[in-house]
C-alpha positions in Angstrom: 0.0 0.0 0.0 1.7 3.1 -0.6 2.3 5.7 1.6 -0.2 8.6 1.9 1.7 11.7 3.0 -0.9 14.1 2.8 -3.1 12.3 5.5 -0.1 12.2 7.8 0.1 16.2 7.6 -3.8 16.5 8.4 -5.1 17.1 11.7 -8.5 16.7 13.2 -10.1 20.4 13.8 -9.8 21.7 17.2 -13.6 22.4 18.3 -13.6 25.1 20.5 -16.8 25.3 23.2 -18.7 28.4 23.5 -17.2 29.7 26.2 -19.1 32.1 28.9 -19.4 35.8 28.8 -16.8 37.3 30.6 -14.3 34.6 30.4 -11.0 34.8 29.3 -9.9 32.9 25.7 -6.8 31.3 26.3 -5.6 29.2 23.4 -5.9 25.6 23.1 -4.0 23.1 21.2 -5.4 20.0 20.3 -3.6 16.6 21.3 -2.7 16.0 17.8 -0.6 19.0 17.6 1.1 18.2 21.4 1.8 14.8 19.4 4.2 16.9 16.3 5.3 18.8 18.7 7.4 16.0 20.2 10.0 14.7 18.0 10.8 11.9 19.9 8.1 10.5 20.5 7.0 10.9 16.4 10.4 8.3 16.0 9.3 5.9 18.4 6.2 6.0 16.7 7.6 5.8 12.9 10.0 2.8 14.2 7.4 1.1 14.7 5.0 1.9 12.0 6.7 2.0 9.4 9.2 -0.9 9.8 10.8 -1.0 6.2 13.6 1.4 4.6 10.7 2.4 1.7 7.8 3.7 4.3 10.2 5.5 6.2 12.0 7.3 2.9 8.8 8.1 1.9 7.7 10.1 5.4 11.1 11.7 4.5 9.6 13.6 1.4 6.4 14.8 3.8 7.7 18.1 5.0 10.7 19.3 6.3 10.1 18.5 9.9 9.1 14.9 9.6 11.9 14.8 7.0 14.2 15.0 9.7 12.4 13.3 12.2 12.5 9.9 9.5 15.9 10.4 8.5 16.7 9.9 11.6 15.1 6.7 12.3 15.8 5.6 8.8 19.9 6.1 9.1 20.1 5.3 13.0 19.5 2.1 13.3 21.2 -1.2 12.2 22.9 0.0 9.2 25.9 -1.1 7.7 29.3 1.5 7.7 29.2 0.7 3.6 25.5 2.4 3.8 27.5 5.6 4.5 30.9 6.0 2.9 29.2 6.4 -0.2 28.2 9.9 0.4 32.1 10.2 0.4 32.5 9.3 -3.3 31.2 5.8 -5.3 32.9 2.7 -3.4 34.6 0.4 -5.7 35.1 -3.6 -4.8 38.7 -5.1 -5.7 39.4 -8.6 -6.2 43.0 -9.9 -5.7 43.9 -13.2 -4.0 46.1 -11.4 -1.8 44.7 -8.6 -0.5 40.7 -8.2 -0.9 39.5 -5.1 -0.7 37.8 -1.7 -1.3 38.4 1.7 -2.3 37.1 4.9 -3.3 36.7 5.2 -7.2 38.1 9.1 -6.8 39.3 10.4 -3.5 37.2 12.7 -1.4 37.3 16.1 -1.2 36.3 18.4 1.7 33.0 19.5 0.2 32.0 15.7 0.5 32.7 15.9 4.2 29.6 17.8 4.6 26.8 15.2 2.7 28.5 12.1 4.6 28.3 14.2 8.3 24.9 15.3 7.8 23.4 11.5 8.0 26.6 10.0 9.7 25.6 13.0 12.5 22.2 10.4 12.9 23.8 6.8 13.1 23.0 5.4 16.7 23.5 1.9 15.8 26.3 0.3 13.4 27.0 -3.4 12.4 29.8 -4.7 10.0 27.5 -7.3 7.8 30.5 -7.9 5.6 34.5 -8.4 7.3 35.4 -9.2 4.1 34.5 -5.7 3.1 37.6 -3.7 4.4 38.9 -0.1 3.2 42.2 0.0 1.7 44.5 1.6 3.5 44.7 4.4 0.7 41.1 5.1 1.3 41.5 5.3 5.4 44.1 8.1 4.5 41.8 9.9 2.1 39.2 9.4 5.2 41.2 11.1 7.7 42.5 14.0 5.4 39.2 15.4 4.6 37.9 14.4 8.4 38.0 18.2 10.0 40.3 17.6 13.6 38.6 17.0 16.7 35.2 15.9 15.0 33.7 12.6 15.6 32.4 10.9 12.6 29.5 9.3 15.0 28.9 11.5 17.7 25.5 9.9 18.4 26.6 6.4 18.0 25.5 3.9 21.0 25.9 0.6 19.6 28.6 -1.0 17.3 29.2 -4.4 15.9 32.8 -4.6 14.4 34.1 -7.4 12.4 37.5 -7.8 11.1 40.3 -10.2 9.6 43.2 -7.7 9.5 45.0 -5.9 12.0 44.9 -2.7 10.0 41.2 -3.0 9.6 40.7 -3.4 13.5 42.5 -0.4 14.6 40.0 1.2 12.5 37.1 0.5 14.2 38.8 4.0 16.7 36.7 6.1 14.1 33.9 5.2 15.6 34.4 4.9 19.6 33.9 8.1 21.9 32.5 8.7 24.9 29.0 8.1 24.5 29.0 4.7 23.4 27.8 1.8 25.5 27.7 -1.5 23.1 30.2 -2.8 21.3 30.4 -6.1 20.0 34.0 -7.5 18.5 34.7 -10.3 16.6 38.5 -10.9 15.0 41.2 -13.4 14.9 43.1 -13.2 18.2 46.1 -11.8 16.4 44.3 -8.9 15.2 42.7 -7.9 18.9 46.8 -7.0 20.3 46.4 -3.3 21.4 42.5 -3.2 21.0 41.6 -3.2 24.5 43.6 -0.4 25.6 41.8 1.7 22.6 38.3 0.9 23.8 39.4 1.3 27.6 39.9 4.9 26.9 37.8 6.0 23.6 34.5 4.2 25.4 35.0 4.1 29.1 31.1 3.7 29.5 30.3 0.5 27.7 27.5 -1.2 29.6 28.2 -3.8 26.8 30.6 -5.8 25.5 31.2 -9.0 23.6 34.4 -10.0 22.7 34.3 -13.0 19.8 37.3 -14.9 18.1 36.5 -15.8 14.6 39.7 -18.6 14.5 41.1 -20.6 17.2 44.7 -19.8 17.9 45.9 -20.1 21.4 49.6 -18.1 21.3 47.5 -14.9 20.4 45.0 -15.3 23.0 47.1 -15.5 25.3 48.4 -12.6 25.1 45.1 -11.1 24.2 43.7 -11.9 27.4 47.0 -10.4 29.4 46.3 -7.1 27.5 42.9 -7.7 28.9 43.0 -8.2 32.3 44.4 -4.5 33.1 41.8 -2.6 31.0 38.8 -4.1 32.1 39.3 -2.9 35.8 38.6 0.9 33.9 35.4 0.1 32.3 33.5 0.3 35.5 30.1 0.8 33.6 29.5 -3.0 32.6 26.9 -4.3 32.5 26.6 -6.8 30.1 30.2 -8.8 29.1 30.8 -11.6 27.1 34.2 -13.3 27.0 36.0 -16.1 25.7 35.4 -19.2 28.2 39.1 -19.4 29.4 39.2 -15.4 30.4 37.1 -16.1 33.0 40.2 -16.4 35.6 40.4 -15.8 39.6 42.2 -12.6 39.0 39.3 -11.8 35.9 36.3 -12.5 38.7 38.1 -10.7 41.6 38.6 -7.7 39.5 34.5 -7.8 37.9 33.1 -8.2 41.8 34.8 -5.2 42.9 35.0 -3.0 39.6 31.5 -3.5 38.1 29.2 -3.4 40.7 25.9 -3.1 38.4 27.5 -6.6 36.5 24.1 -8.3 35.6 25.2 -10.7 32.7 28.2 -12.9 32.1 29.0 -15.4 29.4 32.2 -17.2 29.6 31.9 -19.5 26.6 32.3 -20.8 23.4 36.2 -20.9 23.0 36.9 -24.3 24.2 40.7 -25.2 24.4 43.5 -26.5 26.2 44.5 -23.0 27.6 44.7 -22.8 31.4 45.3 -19.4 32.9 45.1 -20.8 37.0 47.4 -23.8 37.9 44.8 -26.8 38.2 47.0 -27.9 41.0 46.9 -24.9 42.7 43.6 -23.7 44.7 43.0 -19.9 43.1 43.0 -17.4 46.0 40.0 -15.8 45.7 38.6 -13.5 48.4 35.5 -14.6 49.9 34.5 -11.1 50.0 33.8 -10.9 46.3 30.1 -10.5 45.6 27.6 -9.9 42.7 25.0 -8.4 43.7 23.2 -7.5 40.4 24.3 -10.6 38.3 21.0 -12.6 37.1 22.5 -14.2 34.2 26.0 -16.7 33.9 27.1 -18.5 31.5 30.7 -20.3 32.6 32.6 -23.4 31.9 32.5 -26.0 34.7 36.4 -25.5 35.8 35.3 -21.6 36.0 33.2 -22.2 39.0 35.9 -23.4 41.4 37.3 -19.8 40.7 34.4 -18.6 42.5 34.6 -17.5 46.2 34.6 -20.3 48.9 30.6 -19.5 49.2 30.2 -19.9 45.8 28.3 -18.3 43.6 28.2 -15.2 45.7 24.8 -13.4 43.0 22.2 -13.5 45.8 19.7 -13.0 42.7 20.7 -14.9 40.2 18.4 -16.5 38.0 19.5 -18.1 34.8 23.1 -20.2 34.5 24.5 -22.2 31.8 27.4 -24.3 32.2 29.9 -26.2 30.0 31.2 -29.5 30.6 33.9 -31.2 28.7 33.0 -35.0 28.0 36.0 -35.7 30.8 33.8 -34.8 33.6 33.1 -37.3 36.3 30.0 -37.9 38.1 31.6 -36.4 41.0 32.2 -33.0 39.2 28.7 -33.0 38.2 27.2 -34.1 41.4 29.5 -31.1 43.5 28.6 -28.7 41.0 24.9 -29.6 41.5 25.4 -29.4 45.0 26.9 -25.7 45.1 24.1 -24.5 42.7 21.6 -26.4 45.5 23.1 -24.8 48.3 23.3 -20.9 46.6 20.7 -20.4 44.1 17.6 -19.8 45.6 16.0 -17.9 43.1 17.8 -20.0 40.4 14.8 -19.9 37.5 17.1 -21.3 34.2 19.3 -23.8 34.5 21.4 -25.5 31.4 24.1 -28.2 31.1 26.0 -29.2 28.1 28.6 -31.3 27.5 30.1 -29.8 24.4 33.7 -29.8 23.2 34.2 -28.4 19.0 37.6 -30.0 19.5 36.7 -33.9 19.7 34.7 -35.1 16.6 31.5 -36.5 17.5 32.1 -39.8 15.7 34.5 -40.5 18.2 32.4 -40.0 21.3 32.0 -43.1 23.4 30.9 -43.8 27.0 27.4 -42.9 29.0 27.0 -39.7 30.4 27.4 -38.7 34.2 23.8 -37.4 33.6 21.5 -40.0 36.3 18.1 -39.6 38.1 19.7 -39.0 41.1 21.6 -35.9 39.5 18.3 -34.7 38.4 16.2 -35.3 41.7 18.8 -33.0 43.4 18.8 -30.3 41.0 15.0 -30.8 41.3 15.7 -29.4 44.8 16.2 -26.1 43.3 12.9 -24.2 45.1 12.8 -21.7 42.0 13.2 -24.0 39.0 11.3 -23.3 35.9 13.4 -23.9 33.0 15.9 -27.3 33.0 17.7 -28.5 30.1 20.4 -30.8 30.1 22.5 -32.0 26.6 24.9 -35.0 26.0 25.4 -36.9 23.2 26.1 -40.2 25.3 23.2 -42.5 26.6 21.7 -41.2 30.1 21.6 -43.8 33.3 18.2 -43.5 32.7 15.0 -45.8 31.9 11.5 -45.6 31.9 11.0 -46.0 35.7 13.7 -43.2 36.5 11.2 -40.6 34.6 8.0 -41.9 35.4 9.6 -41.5 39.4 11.0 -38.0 37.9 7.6 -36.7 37.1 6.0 -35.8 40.6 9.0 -33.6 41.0 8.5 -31.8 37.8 5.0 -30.3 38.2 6.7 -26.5 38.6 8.5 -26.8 35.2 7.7 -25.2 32.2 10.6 -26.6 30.1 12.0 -30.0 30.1 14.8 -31.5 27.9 17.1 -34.4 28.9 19.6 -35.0 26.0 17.4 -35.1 23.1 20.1 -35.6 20.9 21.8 -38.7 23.2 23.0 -41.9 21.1 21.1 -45.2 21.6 23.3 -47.2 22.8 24.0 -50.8 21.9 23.0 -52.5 25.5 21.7 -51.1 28.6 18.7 -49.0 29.8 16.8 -46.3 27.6 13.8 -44.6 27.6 10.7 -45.0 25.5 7.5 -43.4 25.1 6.0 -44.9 28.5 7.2 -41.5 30.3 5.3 -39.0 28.6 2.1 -40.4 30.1 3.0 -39.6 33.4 4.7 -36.2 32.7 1.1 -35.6 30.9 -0.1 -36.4 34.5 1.9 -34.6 36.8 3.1 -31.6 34.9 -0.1 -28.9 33.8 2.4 -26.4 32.9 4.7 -28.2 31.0 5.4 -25.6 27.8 8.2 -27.5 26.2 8.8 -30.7 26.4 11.6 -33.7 25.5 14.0 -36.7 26.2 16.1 -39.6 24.6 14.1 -42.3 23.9 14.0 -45.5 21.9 10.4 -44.9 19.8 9.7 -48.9 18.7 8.1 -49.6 20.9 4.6 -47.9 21.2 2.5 -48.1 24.9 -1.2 -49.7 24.4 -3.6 -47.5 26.1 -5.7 -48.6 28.6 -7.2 -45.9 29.9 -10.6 -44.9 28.3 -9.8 -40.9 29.0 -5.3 -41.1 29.7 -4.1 -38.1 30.9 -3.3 -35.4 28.4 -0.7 -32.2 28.5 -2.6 -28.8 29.2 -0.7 -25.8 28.0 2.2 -28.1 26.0 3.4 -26.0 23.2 6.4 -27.9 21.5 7.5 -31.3 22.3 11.2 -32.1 20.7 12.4 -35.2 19.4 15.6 -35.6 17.5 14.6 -36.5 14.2 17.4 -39.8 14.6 15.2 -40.9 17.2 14.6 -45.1 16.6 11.1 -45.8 15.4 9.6 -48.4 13.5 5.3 -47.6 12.9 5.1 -44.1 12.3 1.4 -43.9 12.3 1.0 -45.9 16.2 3.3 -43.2 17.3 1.7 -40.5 15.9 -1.8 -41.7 17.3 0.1 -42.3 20.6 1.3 -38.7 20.3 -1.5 -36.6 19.1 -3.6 -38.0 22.1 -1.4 -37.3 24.8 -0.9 -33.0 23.6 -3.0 -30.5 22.7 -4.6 -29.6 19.5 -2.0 -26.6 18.5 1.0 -28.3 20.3 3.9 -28.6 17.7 6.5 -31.9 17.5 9.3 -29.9 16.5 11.9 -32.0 15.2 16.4 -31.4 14.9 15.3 -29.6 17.7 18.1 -26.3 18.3 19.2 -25.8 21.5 19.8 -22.2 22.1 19.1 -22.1 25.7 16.4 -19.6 24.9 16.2 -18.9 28.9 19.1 -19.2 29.9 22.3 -18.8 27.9 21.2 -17.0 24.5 23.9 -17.8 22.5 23.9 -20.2 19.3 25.5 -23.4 20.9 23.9 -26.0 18.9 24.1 -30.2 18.7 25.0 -30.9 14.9 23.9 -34.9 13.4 23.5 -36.5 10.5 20.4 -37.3 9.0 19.3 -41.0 9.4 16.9 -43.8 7.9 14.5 -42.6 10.7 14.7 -39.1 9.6 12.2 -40.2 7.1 10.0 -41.6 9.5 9.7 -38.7 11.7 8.8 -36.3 8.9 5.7 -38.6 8.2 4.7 -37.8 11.8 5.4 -34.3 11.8 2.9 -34.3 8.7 0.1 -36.3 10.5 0.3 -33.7 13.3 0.0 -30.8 10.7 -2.8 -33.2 8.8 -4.9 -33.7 11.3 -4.6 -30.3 13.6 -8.3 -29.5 12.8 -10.0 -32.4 13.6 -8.0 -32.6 17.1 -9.4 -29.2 17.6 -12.9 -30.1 16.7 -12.3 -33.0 19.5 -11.0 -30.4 21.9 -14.5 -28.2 21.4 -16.5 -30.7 21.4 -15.3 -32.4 24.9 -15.4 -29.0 26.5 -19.0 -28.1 25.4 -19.3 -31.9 26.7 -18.0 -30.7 29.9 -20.4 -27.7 30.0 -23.3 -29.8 29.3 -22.5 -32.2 32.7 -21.7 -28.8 34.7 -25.1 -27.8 33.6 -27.0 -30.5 33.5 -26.0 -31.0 37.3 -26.7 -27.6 38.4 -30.0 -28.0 37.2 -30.7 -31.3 39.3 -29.5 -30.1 42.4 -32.8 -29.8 44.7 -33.4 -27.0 46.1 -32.9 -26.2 49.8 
């Protein structure tokens, strides 16, 4: 529909009461008119409105007021640093095996300084879609001559996402940080990070956010990356928000973030798994027991991370989502002591997520059970806050059908449930089936998502003329390599046990939606029962609208009793 400028500019009339005789006319603006007369609040309105580049150009050609107001929502937000060097001069790509690159066609002059600063003057937010995409360093020069001194290309810029593959190409990412900036999101090979951290420390001493992402594994220059570090984050005493390689998450890294950045509310220490140790493992870390979190709710950490803790552990009074890593090396005892600090320290604990990942070791050659048993989960079931539980291993469980169906009673308070979805079947020993969900069905009303490892051959016979059934069950997972052999008895058994609109999502994702956030994932190849599953998923689709025709008709069945036995009570 295109977009009608003219009724944008009209108003409503202002009717104007008769007033009395002898009373004084003051003037009186309508609410429409308070509504122009607030710019702000006309770009929270357009950002919303008018969510693609086209609507909001077009409010741009209205007048010259709401020309500025749009502009302003139109360039600051989420664009791309190659949306504005073009007002410098046309942008040419060159392709060498060498050195990739780009470059201005002509160099800029000072009267294209002016064009460039009147939208860059607007850019609040900034992401590099494209590290590939770097300047030459002909083009930086040519930047910085016509770049008057003193002036901030980005003066109103709060969040930046910088990617690079070059040192050069990092350092230029100063152009951009100042004072007023608090996100900034970094992701370069280690090698290229040497000497950044000073440069942020004191260009953008207010970050409230920061991310810090390697883009290649390479252990010398991390090292030293994270010694350069260390120093600069006791300066940015602003953070609240920080996201680190796993193995920066040292005693002296945690000392210096529970006395430095009190208002700390987030911290994710993950997803750079290797052989790097920063404490001696032989030596206890001195940590003072002092060291306290007040304000942290969310933690992300590998498992050797939280002995570096105080001797309390865990001093965050309130928090309420965690996500640990385990390496497939972890004993039972590990996992039963860490359950056991988390037990004794996280009252208000809400989220809680396990996984035992590790990039390094190839999946193939993964062998053993996990350290994951029903007596590890009945104690983190002791958590009084619990809502949100998901553990993930590829290896087999110590679990069968008895250890869930005893499980269920003590997961009535959950809303999500996953037990390593995507776990092997192993050869021998015990493994669930689909017996469990019948009692989960029973003892869990507000069960939202829902899964476990089972072995799906064989199917339960019902013999229960009404079986229980999930209430509010939105998704239940299954990992699409899940053994089955009659596709159509399990999707009967299925679709009576969950609501009408409930969804079997299959190669479920874990992304730790409530606790973690970032895009950890269990990668598999597809299998002969891939096939199988797929033929279910379409039998849930197929037949969504006659379940719901079942679930109308038993409740206007229930209505009928209700009312049928209201009218036979006898009056008193």
């Amino acid at each position: 529909m295109p977009f009608n400028s003219k009724r944008l500019c009209e108003t409503p009339a202002t009717i104007e009461p008769e007033s009395e005789p002898g009373a004084s006319h003051l003037p009186r603006t309508s609410a429409t008119d308070q509504f122009w007369g607030i710019p702000e609040l006309v770009a929270l309105v357009m950002e919303f409105v008018f969510p693609r580049q086209n609507d909001l150009y077009s409010c741009s050609l209205v007048s010259k007021s709401i020309s500025s107001i749009a502009l302003d929502v139109l360039y600051g937000r989420g664009l791309d640093l190659w949306d504005f060097l073009p007002f410098l001069g046309s942008v040419e790509g060159v392709d060498s095996d060498d050195d990739p690159h780009s470059q201005f066609c002509n160099p800029p002059c000072q009267a294209d300084w002016d064009p460039f600063y009147r939208y860059a003057v607007r850019a609040k937010s900034i992401t590099m879609k494209n590290p590939a995409a770097e300047l030459s360093k002909e083009s930086i020069a040519d930047f910085y001559l016509i770049k008057p001194p003193d002036l901030i290309p980005f003066p109103r810029l709060q969040s930046l996402s910088w990617q690079a593959e070059s040192i050069f190409w990092m350092r230029c990412m100063n152009m951009c940080l100042h004072r007023n900036l608090t996100k900034l999101i970094i992701r370069a090979p280690p090698i290229a990070l040497k000497g950044v951290f000073d440069s942020v420390a004191s260009l953008a001493p207010n970050l409230r956010t920061l991310k810090v992402r390697f883009s290649v594994e390479d252990d010398v220059f991390a090292l030293q990356v994270f010694h350069e570090f260390v120093p600069t984050l006791s300066l940015l005493h602003k953070l609240q928000f920080l996201e680190i390689p796993s193995f920066f998450l040292s005693a002296e890294v945690i000392s210096i973030l529970s006395s430095k950045t009190p208002n700390l509310s987030a911290l994710l220490a993950s997803g750079y798994r290797q052989s790097i140790e920063i404490d001696d493992p032989l030596e206890s870390p001195k940590v003072s027991s002092t060291n306290c979190f007040p304000c942290l709710t969310q933690l992300t950490l590998e498992i050797g991370s939280l002995w570096h803790f105080p001797t309390s552990h865990l001093r965050a009074p309130f928090l309420q989502q965690l996500h640990l890593q385990m390496s497939f090396s972890t004993t039972k005892g590990a996992l039963d002591h860490c359950i056991s600090i988390l037990v004794e320290n996280c009252a208000v604990l809400s989220g809680l997520s396990i996984a035992f990942l590790d990039p390094t070791v190839p999946q193939t050659t993964i062998q053993g059970h996990s350290p994951i048993a029903a007596q590890s989960l009945k104690d983190i079931l002791k958590l009084p806050s619990l809502r949100y539980l998901e553990l993930d291993d590829l290896r087999p469980p110590d679990l069968d059908d008895n250890d869930l169906i005893g499980l269920a009673p003590r997961c009535s308070s959950l809303l999500t449930l996953n037990i390593c979805i995507h776990a092997r079947h192993p050869d021998t020993g015990r493994f669930p089936t689909l017996a469990p969900l019948v009692s989960f069905a029973q003892h869990c009303p507000e069960l939202v998502n829902f899964g476990y490892c089972m072995d799906a051959t064989k199917v339960p016979s019902s013999t229960s003329i009404d079986p229980p059934r999930f209430v509010t069950l939105n998704t239940l997972d299954i990992c699409d390599n899940t053994r089955i052999k009659d596709p159509y008895r399990v999707a009967a058994f299925l679709i009576g046990l969950v609501p009408p609109d409930a969804e079997l999502l299959l190669e479920p994702v874990h992304c730790y939606r409530k606790t973690d956030g970032t895009d950890l994932y269990t990668q598999h190849d597809p299998s002969s029962n891939t096939l199988l599953w797929k033929m279910v998923e379409k039998m849930f689709v197929a037949f969504e609208s006659l379940r719901n025709r079942a679930a109308d008709r038993s409740e206007e069945n229930e209505e009928g009793e209700t009312s049928s036995n209201t009218a036979n009570v006898p009056e008193s």
